[in-house]
N, C-alpha and C positions, 0 to 999 in steps of 0.2 A: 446701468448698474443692475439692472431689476432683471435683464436679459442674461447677465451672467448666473445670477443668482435661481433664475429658472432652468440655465441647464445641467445644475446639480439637481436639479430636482425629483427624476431617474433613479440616480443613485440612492438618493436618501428613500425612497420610497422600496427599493428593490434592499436596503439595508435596513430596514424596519420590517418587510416582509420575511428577509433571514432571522432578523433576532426573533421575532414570533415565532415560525415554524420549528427553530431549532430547541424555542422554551418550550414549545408543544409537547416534540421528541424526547425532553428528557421530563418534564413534569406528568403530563398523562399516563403515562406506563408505569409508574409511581399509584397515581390517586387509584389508577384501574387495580392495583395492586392494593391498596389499603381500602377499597371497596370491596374488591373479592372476598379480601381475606387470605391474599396467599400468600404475607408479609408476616403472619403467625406461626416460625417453623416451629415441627414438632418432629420427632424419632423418623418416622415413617419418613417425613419430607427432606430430611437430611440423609438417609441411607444412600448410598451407591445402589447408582440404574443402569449404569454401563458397563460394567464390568464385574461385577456382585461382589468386591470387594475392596474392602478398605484401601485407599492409595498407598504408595511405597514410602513416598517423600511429601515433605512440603508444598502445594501447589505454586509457590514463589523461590523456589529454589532458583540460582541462577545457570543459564545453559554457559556451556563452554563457546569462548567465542568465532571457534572457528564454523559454529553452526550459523552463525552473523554472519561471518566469511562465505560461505558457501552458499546463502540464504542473497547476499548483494550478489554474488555471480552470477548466480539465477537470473534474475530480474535483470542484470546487465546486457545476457545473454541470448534473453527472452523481447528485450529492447532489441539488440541486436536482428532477429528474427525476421521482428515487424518493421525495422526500418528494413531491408533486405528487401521483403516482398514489393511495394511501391517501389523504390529504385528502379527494381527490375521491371517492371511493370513501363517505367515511363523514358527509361533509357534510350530507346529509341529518338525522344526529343529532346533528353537533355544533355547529349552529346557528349565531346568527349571531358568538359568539366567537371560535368556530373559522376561520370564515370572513376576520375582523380578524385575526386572529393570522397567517393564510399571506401577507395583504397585507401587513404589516408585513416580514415575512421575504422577500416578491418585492420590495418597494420595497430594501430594505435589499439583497439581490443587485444588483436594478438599478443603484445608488450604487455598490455595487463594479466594476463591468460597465465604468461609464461613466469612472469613475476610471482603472480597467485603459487602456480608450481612450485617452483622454484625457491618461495618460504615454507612448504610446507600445506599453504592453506587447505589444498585438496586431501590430503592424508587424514585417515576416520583411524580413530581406534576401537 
């Protein structure tokens, strides 16, 4: 019993080293802040630094969601990429399975591609 109970022992140690580090990250940059002093805004610290002028809208406004739309293709497509280069890379051993497995995976993108199309998701106005 005592053997099972030693080989959680890893985990709890590697799960108590997360909870610290991550209270670190949000508590210190906090105290560093209320020891500086830069948690005191005044005019000056509030004014626009990037653009010398006041914003147009709300900074919580919400985006239309075909920018969500366009923003997952990306990242699907950008997946796609990275899976591509390996393949290609190792094609030579992984024969002709391998080979059916990535066609399976580009037709299956292309269906999604074409679907995306095909409602619109691509069109900006």
């Amino acid at each position: 019993m005592a053997s099972v109970a030693a080989g959680y022992l890893p985990i709890l140690l590697f799960l108590a080293v997360a909870v610290v580090l991550s209270s670190a990250f949000v508590f210190l940059p906090m105290l560093a802040s209320r020891v500086t002093g830069t948690a005191q805004p005044n005019p000056d610290k509030l004014s626009e630094y990037e653009c010398g002028f006041p914003a147009f809208e709300d900074s919580r406004a919400q985006f239309d969601v075909r920018f969500y739309l366009v923003a997952i293709l990306f990242i699907v497509f950008d997946l796609e990429a990275a899976f591509l280069y390996p393949w290609a890379v190792a094609l030579g051993g992984i024969g002709f399975a391998g080979w059916a497995a990535m066609m399976v995976f580009l037709v299956e993108l292309a269906i999604g591609f074409a679907y995306a199309w095909k409602k619109g998701a691509l069109e900006w106005e």
